[in-house]
N, C-alpha and C positions, 0 to 999 in steps of 0.2 A: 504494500500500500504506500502510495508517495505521499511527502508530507502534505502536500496540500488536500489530497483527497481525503487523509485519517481526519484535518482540522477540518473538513464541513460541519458534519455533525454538531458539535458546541459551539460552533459559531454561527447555528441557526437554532436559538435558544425556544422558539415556540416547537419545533418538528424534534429538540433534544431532551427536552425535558418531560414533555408527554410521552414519548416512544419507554424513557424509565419508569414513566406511572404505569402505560400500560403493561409492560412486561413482571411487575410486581405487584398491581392494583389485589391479588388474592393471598397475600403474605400478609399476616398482621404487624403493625409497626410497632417501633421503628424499625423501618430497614434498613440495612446499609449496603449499598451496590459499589461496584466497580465496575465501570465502563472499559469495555476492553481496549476498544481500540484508543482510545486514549490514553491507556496504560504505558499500550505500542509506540505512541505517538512521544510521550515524553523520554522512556526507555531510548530510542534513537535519537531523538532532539540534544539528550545530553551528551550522547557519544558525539556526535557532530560538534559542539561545543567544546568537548575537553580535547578535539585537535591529535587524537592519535593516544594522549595519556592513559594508563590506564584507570578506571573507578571502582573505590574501594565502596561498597552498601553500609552504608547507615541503618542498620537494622533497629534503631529507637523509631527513625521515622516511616517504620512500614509493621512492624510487627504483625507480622500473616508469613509464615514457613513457606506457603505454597508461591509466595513472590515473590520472595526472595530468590529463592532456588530456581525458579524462571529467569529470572533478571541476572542471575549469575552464570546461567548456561549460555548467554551470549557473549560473542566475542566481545571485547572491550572492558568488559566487569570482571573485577577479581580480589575476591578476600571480601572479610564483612567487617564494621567498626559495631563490636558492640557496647551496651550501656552498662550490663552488670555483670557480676564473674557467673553470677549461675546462671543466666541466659549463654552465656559465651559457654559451658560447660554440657548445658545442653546441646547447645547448636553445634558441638565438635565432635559428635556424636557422628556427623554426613558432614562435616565441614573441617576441612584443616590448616585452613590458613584466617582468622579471627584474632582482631589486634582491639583491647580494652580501650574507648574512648577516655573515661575515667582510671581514676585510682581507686581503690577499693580496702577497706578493712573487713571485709566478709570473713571471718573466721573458717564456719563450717564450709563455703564455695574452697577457701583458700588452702582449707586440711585435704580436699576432694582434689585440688588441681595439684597441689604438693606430693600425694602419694600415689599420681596416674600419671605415667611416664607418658601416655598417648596425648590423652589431654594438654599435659606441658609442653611437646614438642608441638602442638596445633594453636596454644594461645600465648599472644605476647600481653602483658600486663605496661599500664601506665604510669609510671611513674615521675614526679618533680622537686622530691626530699629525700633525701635520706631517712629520715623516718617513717619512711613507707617500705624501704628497706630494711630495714632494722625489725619491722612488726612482723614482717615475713621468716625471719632468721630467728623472733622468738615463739615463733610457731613448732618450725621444723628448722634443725640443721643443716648449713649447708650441706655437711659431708654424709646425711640420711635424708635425701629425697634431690628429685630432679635436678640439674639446670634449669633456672626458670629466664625466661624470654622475657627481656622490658625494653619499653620504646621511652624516651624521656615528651615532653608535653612540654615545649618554652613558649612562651607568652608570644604571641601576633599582636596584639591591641598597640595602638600607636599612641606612644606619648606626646601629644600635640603642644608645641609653642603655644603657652596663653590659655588653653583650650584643658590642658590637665591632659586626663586616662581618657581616652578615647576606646570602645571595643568592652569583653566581658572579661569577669575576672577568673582564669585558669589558673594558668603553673606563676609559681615565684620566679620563673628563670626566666630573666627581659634581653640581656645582652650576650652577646658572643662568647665572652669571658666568664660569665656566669654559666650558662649551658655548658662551657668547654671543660671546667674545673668539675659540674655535675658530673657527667661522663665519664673524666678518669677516675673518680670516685668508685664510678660503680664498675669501670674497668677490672679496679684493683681487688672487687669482693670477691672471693668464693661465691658460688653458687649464681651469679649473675651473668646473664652474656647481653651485651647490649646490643641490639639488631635493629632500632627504628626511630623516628623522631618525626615528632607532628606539632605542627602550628597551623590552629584553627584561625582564622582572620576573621572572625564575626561578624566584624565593624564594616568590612565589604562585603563579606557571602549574605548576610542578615539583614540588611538595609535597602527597604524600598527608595528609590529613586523616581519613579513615575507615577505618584500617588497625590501630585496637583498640590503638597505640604513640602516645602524647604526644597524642593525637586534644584535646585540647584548647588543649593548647600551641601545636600549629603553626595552629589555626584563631585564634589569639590574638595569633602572628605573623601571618599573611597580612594581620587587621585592623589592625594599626599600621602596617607597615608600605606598607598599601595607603592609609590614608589619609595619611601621608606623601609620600608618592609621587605619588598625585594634585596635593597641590597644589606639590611642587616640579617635575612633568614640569610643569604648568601654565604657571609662570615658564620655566621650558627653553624649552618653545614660542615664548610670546611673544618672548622676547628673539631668537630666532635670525629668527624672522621679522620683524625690524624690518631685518635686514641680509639676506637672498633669500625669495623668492616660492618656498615649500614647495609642491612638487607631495602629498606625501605628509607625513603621521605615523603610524608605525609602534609597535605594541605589543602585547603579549599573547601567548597559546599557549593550548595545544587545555586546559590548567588554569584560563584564568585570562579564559576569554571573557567570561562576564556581568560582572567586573569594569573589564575595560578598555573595554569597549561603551560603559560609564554613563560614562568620561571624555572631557568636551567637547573636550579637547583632540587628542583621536586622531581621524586619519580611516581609518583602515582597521588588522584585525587581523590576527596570523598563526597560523594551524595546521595542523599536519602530523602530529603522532603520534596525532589522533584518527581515522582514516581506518583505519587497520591495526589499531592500538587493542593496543600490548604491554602486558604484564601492570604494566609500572609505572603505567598509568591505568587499575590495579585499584578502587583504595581513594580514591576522591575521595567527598565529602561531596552534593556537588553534583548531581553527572551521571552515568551508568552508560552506559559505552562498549558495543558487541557487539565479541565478539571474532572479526576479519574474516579474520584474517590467522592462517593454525596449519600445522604444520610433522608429521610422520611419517615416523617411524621402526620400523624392524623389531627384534624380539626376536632376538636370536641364539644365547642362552645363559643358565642358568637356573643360577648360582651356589648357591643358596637357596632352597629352595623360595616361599621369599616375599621372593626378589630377581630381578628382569627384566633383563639387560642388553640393552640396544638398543648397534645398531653407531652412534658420532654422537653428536651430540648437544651437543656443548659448544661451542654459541654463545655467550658472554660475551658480556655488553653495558658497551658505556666505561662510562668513569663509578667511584668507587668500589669496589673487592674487596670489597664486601659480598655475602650471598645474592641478596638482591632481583636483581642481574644476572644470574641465574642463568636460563635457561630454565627454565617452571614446566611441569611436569607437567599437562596438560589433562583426558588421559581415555587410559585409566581412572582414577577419579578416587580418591587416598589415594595416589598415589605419589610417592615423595620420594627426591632424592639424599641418597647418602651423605657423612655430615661430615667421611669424610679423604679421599675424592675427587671430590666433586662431578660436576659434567658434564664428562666428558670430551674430550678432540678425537677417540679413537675409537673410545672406549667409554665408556657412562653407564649403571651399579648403578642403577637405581630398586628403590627397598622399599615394601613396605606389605601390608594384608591383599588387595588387589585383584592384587598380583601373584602370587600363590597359582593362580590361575586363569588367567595367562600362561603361552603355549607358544610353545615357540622357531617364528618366523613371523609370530608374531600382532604388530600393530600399537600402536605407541602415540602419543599424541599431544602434541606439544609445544607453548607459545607462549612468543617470544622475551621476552624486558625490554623490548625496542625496538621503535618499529615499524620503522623504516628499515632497520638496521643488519642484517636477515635476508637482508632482496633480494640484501647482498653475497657471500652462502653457496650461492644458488640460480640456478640459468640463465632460470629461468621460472617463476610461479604458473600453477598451475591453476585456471579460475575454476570456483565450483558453484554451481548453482542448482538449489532443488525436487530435492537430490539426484543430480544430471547433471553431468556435469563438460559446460559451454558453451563453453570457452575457455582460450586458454592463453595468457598474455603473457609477452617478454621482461622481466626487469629490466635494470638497466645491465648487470649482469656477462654477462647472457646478449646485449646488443647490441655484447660485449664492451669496453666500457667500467669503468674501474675509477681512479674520481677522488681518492678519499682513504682 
């Protein structure tokens, strides 16, 4: 399918929206669907983008086994970034190559990957302190259990002239010299091999740009701050590689692909919230997601003649108590939570002139802020294609699993 014929469909929002009510209209809600070819559509949008790089899966912002393992059987994807050690213990199970986005003091996960030689040589752990080393060694021995794999995590976020910390707060390690001195630290332990290092850039992968608010500003930051960044991860690089043989360098997000592609210094990128595609990777400048991943709910009650309430609804997404985390309204399209209660946990007021034409029953359709963080509300997606529901996968919660 070329790209412009997968993008018809969501770009004719009356013939896209209906075609998923009807293919679900006899499934009690909420449902949660996956639009397939859309799935397709971002799946190669972003190979095209990372420029030949390879991408590592974000498995926090997909949580469903059966797409991940899709997405990794194409050419171009490789390895998975997971959130927690016993996600990452599970998933190594069919998966051997899983590098820990975080740092972890999980005792029981970490007594489990300490004494499975399989598991150890399939997951690399995150580390930024020594004292993340240290809790490992008062666990188990170095000289009783594994070599264990750790990737170091130094700071991306840009120290801006005037402006302060720009970006989110990860590892304590900011400069060349810091990173380099961690390193041979862990060079020197027993029981450690250093094989990887990741710098998440947030402040550019995370940052809408085309959302009609500061649209010049943050495209003003991303440029300073990217070329910053460039050439100080550059110095990062080298220096840690004069003390271990880097299996990996690690960088990027489904925001901020064509930029980190062009850095010599990265060998493979990561994303995950482009596969789902939540409504916070509405407004990018760049690239125009499909929206794979949408949610339905039932009308229950009609407060107002041009207020709908759906039973549900109030998924939040982390992050900020702002709107933006709000679930947005899909379709019918003009509907909007109310400002003294927002989305609800079990009930959500939508307003607008479109709900005037809403009867208790009738459907509406939601997508998350997130992509990830929705799989934790549902047992299973439906998948649809050409208007058929083809399939239906577990997420974690539905293979009853629930990591963080």
């Amino acid at each position: 399918m070329t790209r412009s014929a997968a993008a018809q469909g969501w770009r004719s929002p009356e013939v896209w929206w209906r075609a998923l009510t009807d293919a679900t209209s006899l499934m009690p809600a909420p449902v949660a669907v996956i639009a397939q070819d859309a799935l397709a559509f971002n799946t190669r949008d972003m190979l095209v983008r990372a420029g030949g790089v390879p991408i590592r899966v974000a498995s926090k912002s997909i949580r469903v086994r059966a797409v991940l393992d899709a997405v990794l059987a194409m050419p171009g994807y490789q390895g998975i970034l997971a959130f927690t050690l016993a996600e990452a213990l599970w998933l190594s199970e069919t998966h051997d190559d899983i590098v820990m986005g975080y740092p972890t003091t999980d005792r029981a996960a970490l007594m489990a990957l300490l004494s499975n030689d399989v598991a150890a040589s399939r997951i690399t752990l995150m580390v930024d302190d020594t004292a993340q080393l240290d809790f490992i060694d008062a666990l188990v021995a170095p000289n009783a259990r594994p070599v264990i794999r750790v990737a170091i995590d130094a700071d991306a976020s840009w120290r801006a002239p005037a402006l302060g910390h720009i970006g989110v707060r990860r590892s304590p390690l900011h400069t060349p010299a810091e990173v380099a001195a961690f390193a041979a630290r862990i060079a020197s332990r027993p029981g450690f091999q250093l094989v990887g290092l990741m710098m998440y850039e947030a402040q550019i992968a995370g940052q809408t740009d085309a959302s009609g608010h500061q649209d010049g500003l943050m495209r003003w930051m991303k440029r300073q701050s990217g070329a910053e960044l460039a050439d100080r991860r550059g110095g990062i690089v080298a220096g840690v590689r004069r003390v271990a043989d880097l299996e990996f360098v690690n960088g990027g997000g489904t925001g901020s692909l064509e930029y980190t592609a062009a850095d010599d210094a990265v060998t493979e990128l990561t994303a995950g919230s482009g596969f789902l595609a939540g409504t916070l990777f509405d407004d990018y400048q760049g690239f125009q997601l499909a929206p794979a991943a949408a949610f339905a709910f039932d009308v229950v009650r009609k407060p107002l003649p041009d207020i709908a309430t759906i039973l549900g609804g109030g998924w939040i997404a982390s992050g900020p108590p702002v709107a933006s985390r709000q679930p947005r309204a899909a379709w019918p399209t003009g509907l909007k939570t109310l400002g003294r209660e927002g989305a609800g946990e079990v009930q959500t007021p939508l307003q607008g002139a479109n709900a005037l034409a809403l009867a208790v029953g009738d459907r509406v359709w939601l997508r998350h802020a997130k992509s990830g963080e929705g799989s934790e509300r549902v047992k299973s997606y439906h998948v649809v294609d050409d208007g058929v529901v083809v399939d239906e996968l577990l997420t974690y919660r539905g293979e009853g699993k629930a990591f963080l």
